[in-house]
C-alpha positions as CSV (number, residue, x, y, z in Angstrom):
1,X,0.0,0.0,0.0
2,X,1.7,3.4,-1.1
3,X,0.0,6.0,0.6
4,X,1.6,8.8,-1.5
5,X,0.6,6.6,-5.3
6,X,-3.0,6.6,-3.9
7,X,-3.7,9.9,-3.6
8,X,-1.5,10.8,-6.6
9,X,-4.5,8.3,-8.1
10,X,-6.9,10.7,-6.1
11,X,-5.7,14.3,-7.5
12,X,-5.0,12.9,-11.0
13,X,-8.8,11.5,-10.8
14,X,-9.9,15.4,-9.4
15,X,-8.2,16.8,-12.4
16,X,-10.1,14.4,-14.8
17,X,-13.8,15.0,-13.1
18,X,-12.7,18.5,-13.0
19,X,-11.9,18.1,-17.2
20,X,-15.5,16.2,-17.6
21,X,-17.6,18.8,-15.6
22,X,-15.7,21.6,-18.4
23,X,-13.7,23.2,-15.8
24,X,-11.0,22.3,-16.9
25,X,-9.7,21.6,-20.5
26,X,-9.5,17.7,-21.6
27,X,-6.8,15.9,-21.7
28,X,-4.0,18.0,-19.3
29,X,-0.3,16.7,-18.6
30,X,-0.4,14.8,-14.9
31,X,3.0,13.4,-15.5
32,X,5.0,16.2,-13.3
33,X,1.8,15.9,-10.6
34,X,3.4,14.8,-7.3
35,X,2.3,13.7,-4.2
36,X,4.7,14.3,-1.7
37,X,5.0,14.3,2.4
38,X,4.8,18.3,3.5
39,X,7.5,20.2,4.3
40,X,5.9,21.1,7.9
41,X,4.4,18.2,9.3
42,X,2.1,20.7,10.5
43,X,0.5,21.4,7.6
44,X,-1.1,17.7,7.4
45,X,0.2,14.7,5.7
46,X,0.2,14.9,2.4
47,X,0.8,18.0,-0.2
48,X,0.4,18.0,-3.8
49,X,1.9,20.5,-6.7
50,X,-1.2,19.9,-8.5
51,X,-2.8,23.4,-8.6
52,X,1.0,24.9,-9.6
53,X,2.1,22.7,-12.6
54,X,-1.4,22.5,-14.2
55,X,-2.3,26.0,-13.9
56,X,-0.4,27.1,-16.9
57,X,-1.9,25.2,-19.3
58,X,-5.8,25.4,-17.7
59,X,-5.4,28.6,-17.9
60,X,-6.2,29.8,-14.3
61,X,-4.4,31.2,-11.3
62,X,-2.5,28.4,-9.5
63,X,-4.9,29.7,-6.3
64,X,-8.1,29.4,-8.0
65,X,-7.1,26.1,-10.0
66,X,-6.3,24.6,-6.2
67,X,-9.4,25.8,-4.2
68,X,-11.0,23.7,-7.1
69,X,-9.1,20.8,-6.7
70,X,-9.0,21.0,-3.0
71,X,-13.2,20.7,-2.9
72,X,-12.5,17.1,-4.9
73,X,-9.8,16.0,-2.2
74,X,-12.0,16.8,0.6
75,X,-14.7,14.5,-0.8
76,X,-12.2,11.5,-1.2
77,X,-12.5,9.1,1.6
78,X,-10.2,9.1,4.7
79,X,-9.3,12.8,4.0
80,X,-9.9,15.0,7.3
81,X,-9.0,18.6,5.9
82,X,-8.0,20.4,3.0
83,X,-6.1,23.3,2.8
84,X,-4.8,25.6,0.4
85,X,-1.4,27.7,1.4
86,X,0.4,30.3,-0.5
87,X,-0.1,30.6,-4.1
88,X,-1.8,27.6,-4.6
89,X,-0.2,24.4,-2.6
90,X,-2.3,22.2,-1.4
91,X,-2.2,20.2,1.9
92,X,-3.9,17.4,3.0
93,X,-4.5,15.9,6.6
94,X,-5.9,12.6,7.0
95,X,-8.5,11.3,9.1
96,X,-7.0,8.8,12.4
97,X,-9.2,6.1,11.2
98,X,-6.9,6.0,7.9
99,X,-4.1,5.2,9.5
100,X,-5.2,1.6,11.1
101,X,-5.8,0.7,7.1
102,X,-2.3,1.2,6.6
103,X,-1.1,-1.0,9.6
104,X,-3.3,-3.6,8.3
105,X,-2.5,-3.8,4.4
106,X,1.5,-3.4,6.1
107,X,0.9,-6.5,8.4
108,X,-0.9,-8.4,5.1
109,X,1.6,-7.9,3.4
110,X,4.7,-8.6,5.4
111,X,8.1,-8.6,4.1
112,X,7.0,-7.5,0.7
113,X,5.8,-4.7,2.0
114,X,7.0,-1.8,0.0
115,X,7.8,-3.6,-2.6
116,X,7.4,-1.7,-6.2
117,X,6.6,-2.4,-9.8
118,X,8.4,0.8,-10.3
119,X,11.1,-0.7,-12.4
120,X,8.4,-3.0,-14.6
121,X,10.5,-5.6,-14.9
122,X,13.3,-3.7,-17.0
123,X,16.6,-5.5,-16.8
124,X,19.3,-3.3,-15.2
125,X,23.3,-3.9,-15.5
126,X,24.8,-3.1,-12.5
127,X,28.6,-3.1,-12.3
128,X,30.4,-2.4,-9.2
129,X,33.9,-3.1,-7.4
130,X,35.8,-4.3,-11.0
131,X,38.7,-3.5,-9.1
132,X,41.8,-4.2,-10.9
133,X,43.1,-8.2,-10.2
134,X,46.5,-7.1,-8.9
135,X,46.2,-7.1,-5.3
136,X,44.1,-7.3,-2.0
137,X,41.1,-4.8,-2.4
138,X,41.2,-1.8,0.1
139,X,38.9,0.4,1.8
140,X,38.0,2.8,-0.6
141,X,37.3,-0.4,-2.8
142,X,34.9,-1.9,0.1
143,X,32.5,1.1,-0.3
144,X,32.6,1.4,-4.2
145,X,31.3,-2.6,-3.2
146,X,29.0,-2.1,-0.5
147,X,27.3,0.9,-2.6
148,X,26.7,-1.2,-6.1
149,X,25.4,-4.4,-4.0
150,X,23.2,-2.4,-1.9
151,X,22.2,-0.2,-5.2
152,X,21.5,-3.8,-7.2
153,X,19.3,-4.8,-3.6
154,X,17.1,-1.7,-3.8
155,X,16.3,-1.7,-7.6
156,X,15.8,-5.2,-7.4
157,X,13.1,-4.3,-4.7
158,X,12.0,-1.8,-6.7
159,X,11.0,-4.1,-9.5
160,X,13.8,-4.0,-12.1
161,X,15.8,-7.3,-13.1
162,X,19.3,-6.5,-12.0
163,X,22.4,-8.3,-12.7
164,X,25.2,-7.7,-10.6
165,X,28.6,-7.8,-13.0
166,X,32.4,-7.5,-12.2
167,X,34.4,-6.1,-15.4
168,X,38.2,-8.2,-14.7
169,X,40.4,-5.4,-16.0
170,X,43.0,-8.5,-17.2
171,X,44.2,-6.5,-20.3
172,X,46.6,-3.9,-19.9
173,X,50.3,-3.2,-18.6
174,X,49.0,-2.9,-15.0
175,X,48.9,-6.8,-14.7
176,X,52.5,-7.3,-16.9
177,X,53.4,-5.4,-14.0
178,X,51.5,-7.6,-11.5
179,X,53.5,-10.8,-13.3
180,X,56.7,-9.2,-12.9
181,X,55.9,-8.5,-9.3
182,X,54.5,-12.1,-9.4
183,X,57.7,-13.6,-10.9
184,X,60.3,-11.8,-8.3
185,X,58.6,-13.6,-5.6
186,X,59.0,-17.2,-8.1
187,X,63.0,-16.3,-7.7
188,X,62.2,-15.8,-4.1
189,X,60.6,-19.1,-3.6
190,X,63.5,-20.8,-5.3
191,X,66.1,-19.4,-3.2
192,X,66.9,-15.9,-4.7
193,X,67.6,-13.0,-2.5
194,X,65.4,-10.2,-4.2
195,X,65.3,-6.2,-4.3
196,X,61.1,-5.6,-5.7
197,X,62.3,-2.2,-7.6
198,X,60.3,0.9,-7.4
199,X,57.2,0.7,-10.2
200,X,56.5,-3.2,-9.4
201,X,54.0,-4.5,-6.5
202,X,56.3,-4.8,-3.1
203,X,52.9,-6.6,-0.8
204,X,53.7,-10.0,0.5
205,X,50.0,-11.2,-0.5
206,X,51.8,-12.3,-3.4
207,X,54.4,-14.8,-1.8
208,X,51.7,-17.4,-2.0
209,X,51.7,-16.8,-5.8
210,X,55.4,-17.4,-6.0
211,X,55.0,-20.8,-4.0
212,X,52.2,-21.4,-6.4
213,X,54.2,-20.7,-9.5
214,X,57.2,-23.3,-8.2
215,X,54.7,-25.8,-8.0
216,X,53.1,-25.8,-11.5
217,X,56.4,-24.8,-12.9
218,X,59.2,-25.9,-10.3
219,X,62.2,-23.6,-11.7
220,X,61.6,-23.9,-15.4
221,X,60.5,-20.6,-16.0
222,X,64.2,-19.2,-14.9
223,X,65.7,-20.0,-18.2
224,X,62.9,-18.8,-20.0
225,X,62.9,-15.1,-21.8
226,X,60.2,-12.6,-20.5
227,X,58.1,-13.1,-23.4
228,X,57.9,-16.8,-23.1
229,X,57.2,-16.9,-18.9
230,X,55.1,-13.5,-18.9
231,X,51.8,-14.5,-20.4
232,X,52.4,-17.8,-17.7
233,X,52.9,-16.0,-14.5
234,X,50.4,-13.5,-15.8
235,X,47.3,-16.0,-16.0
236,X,48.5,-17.8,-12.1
237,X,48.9,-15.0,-10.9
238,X,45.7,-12.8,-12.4
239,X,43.7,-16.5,-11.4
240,X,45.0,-15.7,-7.6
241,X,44.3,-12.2,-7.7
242,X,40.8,-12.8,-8.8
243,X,40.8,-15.8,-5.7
244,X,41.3,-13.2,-3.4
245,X,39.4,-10.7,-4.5
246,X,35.9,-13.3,-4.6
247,X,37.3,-14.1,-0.9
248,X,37.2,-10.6,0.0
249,X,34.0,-10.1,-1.5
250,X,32.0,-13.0,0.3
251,X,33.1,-11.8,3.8
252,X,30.8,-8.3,2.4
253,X,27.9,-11.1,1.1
254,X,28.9,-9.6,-2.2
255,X,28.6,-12.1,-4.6
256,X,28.1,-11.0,-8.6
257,X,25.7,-12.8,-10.7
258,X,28.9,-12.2,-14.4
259,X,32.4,-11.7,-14.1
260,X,33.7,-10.4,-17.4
261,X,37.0,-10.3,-18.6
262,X,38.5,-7.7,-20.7
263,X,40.9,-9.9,-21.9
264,X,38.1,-11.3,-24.5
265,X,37.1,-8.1,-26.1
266,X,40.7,-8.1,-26.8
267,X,40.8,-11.9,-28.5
268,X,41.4,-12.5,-32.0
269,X,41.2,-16.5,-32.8
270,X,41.8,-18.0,-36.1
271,X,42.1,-14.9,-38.0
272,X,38.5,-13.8,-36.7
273,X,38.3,-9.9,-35.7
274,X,38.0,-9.0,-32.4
275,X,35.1,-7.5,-30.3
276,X,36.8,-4.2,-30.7
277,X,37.4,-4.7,-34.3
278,X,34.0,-5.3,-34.7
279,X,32.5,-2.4,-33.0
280,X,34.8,-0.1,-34.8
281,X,34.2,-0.7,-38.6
282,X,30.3,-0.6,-37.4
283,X,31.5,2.7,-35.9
284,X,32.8,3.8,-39.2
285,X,29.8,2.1,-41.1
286,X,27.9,5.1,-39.3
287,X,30.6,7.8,-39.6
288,X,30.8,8.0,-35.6
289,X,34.7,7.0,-36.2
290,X,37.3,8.7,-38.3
291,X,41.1,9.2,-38.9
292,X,42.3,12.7,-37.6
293,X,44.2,14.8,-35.4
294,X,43.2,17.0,-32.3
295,X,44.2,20.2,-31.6
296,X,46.7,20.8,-28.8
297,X,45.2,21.1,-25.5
298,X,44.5,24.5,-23.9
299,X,45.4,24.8,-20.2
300,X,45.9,21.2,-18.4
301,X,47.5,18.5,-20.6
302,X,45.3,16.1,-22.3
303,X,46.4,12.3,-21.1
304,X,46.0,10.7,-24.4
305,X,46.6,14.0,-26.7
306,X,49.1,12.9,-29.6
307,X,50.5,15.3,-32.0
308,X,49.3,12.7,-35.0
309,X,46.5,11.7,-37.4
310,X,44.9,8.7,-35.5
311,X,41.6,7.0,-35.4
312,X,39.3,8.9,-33.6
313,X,35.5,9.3,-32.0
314,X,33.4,12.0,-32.9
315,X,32.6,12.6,-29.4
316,X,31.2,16.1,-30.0
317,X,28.5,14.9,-31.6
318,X,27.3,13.4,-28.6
319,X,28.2,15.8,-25.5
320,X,31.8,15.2,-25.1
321,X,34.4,18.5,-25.3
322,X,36.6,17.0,-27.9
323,X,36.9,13.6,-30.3
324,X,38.7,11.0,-28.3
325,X,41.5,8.4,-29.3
326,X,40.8,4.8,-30.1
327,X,44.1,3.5,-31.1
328,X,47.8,4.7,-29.4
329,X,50.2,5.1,-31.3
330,X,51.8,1.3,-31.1
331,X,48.5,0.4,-32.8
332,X,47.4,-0.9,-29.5
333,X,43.6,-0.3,-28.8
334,X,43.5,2.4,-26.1
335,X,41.4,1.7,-22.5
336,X,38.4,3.7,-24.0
337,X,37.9,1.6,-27.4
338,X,38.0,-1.3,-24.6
339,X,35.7,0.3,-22.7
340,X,32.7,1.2,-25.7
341,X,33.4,-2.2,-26.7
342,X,32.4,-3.3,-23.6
343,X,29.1,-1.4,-22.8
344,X,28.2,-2.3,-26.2
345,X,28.8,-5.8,-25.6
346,X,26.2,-5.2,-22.2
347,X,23.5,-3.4,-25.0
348,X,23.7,-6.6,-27.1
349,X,23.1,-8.6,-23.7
350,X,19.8,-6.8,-23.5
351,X,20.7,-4.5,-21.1
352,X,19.4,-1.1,-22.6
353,X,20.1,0.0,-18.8
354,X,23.2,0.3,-17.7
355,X,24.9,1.6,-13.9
356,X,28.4,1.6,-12.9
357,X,30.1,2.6,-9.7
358,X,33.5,4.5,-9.9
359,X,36.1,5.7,-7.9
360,X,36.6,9.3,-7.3
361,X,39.3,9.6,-9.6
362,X,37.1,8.6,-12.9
363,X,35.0,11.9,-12.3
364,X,36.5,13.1,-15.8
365,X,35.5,9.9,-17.5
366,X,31.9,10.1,-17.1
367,X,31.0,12.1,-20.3
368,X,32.9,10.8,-22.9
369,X,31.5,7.0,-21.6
370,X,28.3,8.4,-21.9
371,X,28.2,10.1,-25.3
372,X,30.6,6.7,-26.3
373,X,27.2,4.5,-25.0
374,X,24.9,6.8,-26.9
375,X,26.7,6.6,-30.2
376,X,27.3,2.6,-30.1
377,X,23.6,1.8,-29.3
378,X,22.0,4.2,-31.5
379,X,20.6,6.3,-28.6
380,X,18.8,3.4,-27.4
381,X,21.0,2.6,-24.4
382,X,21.9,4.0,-21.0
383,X,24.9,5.1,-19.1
384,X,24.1,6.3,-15.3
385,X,27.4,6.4,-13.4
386,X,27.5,6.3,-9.7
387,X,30.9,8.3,-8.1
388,X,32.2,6.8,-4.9
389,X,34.3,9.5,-2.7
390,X,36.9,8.6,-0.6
391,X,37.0,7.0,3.0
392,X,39.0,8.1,5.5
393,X,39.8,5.5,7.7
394,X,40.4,6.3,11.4
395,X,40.3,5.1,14.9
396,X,39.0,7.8,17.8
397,X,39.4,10.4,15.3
398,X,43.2,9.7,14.3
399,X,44.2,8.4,10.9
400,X,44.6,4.2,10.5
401,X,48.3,3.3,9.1
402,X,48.6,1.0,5.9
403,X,48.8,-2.2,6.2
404,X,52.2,-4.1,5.8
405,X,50.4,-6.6,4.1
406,X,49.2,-4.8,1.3
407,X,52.5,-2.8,1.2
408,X,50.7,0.5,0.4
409,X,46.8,0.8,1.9
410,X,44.4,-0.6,4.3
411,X,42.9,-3.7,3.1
412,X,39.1,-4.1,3.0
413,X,39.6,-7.6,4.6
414,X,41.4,-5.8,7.9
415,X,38.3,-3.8,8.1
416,X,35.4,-6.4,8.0
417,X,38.0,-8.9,10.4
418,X,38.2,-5.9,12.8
419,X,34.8,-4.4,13.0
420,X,32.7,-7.0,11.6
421,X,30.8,-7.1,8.2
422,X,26.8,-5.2,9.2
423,X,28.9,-2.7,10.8
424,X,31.0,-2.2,7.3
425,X,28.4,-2.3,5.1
426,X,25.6,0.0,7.3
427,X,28.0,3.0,7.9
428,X,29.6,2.6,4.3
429,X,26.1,3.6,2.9
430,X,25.2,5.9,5.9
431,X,26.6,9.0,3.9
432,X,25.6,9.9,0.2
433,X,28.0,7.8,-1.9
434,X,29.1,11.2,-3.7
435,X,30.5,12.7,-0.5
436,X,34.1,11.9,1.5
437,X,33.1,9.1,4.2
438,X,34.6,9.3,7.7
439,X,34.8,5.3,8.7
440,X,36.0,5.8,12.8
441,X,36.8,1.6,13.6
442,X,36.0,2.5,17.2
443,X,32.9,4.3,16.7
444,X,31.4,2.1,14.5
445,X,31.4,-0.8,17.1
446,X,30.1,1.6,20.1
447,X,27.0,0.6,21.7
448,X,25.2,4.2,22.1
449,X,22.6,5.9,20.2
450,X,25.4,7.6,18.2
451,X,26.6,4.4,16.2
452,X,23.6,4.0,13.7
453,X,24.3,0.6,12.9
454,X,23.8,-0.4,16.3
455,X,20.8,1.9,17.2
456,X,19.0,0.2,14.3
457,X,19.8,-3.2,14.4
458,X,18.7,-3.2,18.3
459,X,15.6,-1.3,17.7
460,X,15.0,-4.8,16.1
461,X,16.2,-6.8,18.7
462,X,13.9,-4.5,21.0
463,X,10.9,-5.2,19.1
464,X,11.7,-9.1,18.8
465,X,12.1,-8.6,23.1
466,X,8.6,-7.4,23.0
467,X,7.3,-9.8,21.4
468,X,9.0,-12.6,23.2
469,X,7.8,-10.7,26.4
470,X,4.1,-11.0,25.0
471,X,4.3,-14.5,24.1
472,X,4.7,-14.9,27.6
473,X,2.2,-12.7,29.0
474,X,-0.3,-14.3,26.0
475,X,0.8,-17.7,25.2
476,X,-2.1,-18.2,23.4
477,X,-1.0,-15.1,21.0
478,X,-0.4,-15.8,17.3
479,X,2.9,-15.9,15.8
480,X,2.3,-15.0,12.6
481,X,2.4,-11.3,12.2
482,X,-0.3,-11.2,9.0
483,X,-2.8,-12.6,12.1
484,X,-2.6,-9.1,13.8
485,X,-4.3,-6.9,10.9
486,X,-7.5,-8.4,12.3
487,X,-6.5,-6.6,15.4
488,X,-8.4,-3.8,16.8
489,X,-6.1,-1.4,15.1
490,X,-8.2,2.1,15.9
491,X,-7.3,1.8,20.0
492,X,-3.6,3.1,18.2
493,X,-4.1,7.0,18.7
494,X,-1.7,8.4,21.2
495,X,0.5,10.3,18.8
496,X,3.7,8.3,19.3
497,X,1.5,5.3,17.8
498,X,0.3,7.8,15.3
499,X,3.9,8.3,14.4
500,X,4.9,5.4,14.1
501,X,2.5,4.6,11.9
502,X,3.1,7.1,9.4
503,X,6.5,6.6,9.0
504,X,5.7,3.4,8.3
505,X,3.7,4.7,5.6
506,X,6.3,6.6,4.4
507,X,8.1,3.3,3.2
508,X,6.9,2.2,-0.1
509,X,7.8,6.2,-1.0
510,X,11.2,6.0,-0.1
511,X,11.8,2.6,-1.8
512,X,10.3,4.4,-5.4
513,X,12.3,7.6,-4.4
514,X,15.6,6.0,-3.9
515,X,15.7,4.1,-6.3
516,X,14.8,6.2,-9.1
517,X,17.7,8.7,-7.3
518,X,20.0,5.6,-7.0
519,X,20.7,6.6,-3.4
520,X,20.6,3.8,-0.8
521,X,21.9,5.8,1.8
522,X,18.1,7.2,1.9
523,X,17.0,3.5,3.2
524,X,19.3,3.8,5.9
525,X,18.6,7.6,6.9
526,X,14.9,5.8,7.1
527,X,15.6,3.1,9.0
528,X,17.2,5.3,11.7
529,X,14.3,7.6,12.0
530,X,11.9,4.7,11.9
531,X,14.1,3.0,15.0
532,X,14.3,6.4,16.4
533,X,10.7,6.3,16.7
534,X,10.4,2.8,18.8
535,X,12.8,3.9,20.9
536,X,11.5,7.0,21.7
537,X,7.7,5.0,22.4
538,X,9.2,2.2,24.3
539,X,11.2,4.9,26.5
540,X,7.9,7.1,26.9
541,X,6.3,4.0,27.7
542,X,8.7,3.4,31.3
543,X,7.7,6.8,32.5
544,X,4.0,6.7,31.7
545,X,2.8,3.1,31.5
546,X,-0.4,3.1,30.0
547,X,1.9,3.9,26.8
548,X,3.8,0.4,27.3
549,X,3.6,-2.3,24.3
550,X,2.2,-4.8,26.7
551,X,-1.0,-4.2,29.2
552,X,-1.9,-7.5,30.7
553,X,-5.4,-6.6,31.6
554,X,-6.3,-5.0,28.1
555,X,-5.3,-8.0,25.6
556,X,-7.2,-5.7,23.2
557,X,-5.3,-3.0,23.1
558,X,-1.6,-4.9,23.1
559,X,-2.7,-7.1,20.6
560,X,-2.9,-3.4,18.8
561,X,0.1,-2.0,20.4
562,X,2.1,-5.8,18.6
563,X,0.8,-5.2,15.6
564,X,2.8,-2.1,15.7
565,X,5.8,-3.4,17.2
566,X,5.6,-6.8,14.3
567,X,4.9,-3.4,11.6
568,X,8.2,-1.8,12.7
569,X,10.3,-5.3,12.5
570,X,9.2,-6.1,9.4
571,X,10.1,-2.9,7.7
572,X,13.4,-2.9,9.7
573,X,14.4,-6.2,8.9
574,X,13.0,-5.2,5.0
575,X,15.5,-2.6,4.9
576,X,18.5,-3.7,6.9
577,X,17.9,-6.7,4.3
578,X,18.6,-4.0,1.2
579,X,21.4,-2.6,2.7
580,X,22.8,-6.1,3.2
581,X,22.8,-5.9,7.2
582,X,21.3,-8.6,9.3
583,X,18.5,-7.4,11.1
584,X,19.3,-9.4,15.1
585,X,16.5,-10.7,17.2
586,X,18.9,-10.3,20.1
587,X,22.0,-8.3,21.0
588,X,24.0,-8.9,24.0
């Protein structure tokens, strides 16, 4: 039941009685027609922009356009008052026997409640993490992670078929450096004392990739040139990397649904083209690729700016500032031909939606990918790129050192081992992915009302207590939560109760609303208030108890008040469950 989609249903049906009676014209533009909670819950409990976006074309004043609709409203069933502010907004209060309807249809519906069709079914690439396969991932890594899986989670809620996908980056000089790093620790195995020079990978998390190599190899690869042992160290130790990485990823619950490897966009077998090749001479079957030279840069350098005539994409025809490279100079296919290859390669999967989570650093990437996906799928497909900021790690407030086994950064795996994984992936999606995250290892394991993982997760715990308690006090009390919509639901109406039970009905809202933002962090700002909320009830209910959950001589009215209190656990455990946090029934 979404409160807000109802009486969007309601004003839109206004506006069409309004059009039949020949007060309005026929036929008006509802789309931008929103239903929204008010700014000042004072004002009531719902407000619509109604009178504001339509007056325009009904050619009225927004004021007289909303008195109109606001004499509709007020004959619409469960509405209390309506009221028209300012220029023409109108706010709507509900009556107090609306809200034990919401309870109930919450209750009936139980954990898929606030569930959407909002994404009808549309299938949705998500890719996340595709950290590069040549070490241990680290922090800043473990929120790109926690962000995409919690993003696939919520869509998926939402209604849209999502496929979680990990792009291997196994193409590239960064993993011929990984193999030399790699093969320095083979010498090492066999006996050699080594120096790892500045430029290759000095962690000792690839030791176990050295032993590794002596045993499929023992020392045969010592006599061999580079170009005969490379490509052999390179696929142990890429196969290790990618080991560890999947490790890393299950202590999260992260687990992807494709892993894709760059490597085969690359392949060329039997004298067949490549992927690349392919989607370049379709690129130049539609003009969208040409052979030319770019002007020199003005102000910063240009990274892949040549002074030559190269192959080039007429990214200016699609947003981009200038044309961008697609083969270096070596003849080598640059990252971004890799790249379009790719996303086309995801269009022709049947993803015509496509997400990706990035670092901080590929903030200067975003456009050209996006004009590169318009031009490859004809316009037909998607790019919507998600930016990860940074995490500072610290500890009481002072910065964490690296870790020596990494050799340059604080692995994610030291972070889950130390705090613990709900902990990790709560307060990694407790700030908006696009801002710099603060990640205190003390804080986050405090027990106090400041730690929001913890406040949530035992406002669950609190409400599983209550109900334990009134099993006891009721043995005869049902267990299944749907059984208490039959309660008597309208003996709910001290104001605490009453708040509870709107936020509840703010749920199915936020779902739509986040996930058409692509903001998770807006399910766990929820979940806070909505714990908030117990708390504060259960705590007004030890100074003044005729407020407590359970009133042994009135099985009525707890039998209400646990409806509430099963309401509240469902939702919490509903979202803890998108954010990929386990939602405790006890915490000692």
């Amino acid at each position: 039941m979404n409160l807000f989609a109802i009486f969007a249903d309601h004003v839109r049906d206004a506006v069409r009685q309004l059009g039949t009676e020949g007060v309005l014209p026929d036929g008006l533009d509802v789309a931008r027609v929103v239903v929204e909670p008010p700014r000042d819950a004072s004002h009531g409990d719902l407000a619509t922009n109604a009178a504001m976006v339509l007056a325009k074309d009904a050619r009225m004043k927004p004021r007289d356009l909303a008195d109109k609709l606001a004499e509709k409203l007020g004959a619409v069933a469960g509405v209390a008052r309506v009221d028209v502010a300012g220029p023409g907004f109108i706010n709507i209060a509900l009556d107090l026997a609306y809200w034990p309807r919401v309870l109930a249809a919450t209750l009936a519906s139980g954990a898929d409640f606030g569930r959407s069709a909002l994404g009808t079914a549309a299938k949705v690439n998500v890719e996340y993490v595709s950290a590069n396969p040549t070490g241990p991932m680290h922090v800043g890594h473990c929120r790109g992670a926690v962000f995409g899986d919690a993003l696939a989670n919520l869509l998926a809620f939402a209604g849209y078929d999502v496929t979680r996908e990990y792009y291997i980056n196994d193409a590239g000089a960064q993993v011929d450096v990984l193999a030399r790093s790699a093969y320095l620790r083979y010498r090492e195995v066999l006996g050699e004392a080594i120096t790892i020079p500045e430029g290759l990978y000095p962690g000792d998390y690839l030791v176990p990739v050295g032993k590794a190599l002596v045993v499929k190899y023992a020392n045969t690869l010592l006599d061999k040139p580079e170009a005969d042992w490379l490509p052999l160290v390179r696929a142990v130790a890429i196969d290790a990397m990618m080991g560890m990485i999947r490790t890393d990823l299950a202590a999260l619950n992260i687990r992807f649904d494709t892993y894709f490897s760059e490597r085969t966009l690359h392949a060329r077998s039997g004298g067949n083209a490549s992927i690349i090749d392919r989607l370049l001479d379709d690129m130049r079957a539609r003009d969208l690729v040409y052979q030319g030279s770019l002007p020199p840069p003005k102000g910063a350098p240009v990274e892949d700016w040549e002074d030559r005539e190269q192959t080039l994409f007429r990214a200016t025809g699609f947003g981009d500032e200038i044309d961008r490279p697609l083969v270096k100079s070596d003849g080598t296919y640059t990252y971004f031909a890799a790249d379009i290859a790719y996303h086309k390669d995801k269009f022709d999967r049947g993803f015509k939606q496509m997400i990706d989570v990035w670092g901080a650093d590929h903030g200067g990437y975003i456009k050209r990918m996006q004009a590169a996906v318009k031009a490859a799928t004809a316009g037909e497909g998607s790019l919507d790129v998600e930016i990860c900021q940074l995490v500072r790690l610290l500890r009481n407030g002072e910065p964490v050192k690296m870790s020596k086994r990494s050799g340059t950064f604080v692995t994610l795996r030291d972070v889950v081992d130390e705090v613990g994984v709900d902990p990790v992936r709560f307060m990694m999606l407790y700030r908006k992915n696009d801002a710099v995250l603060d990640f205190d290892l003390a804080k986050v394991i405090e027990q106090s009302r400041d730690n929001p993982v913890f406040y949530v997760q035992y406002a669950h715990a609190r409400a599983s207590s209550i109900l334990r308690n009134a099993q006891e006090a009721f043995p005869d009390m049902p267990q299944d939560p749907a059984a208490f919509a039959a309660a008597d639901l309208a003996r709910l109406d001290d104001e605490g109760e009453i708040g509870l039970v709107k936020l509840i009905a703010a749920y199915p809202r936020l779902i739509e609303q986040a996930a058409g933002a692509r903001e998770p962090h807006r399910v766990a700002f929820y979940l806070y208030d909505l714990a908030s909320a117990l708390h504060g009830q259960w705590s007004r209910g030890k100074d003044r108890p005729h407020l407590r959950f359970i009133i042994e001589d009135d099985r009525n009215l707890t039998y209400a008040r646990l409806a509430l209190v099963h309401a509240v656990a469902l939702i919490i455990a509903s979202g803890l469950s998108i954010l990929g946090v386990d939602a405790p029934k006890e915490m000692r």
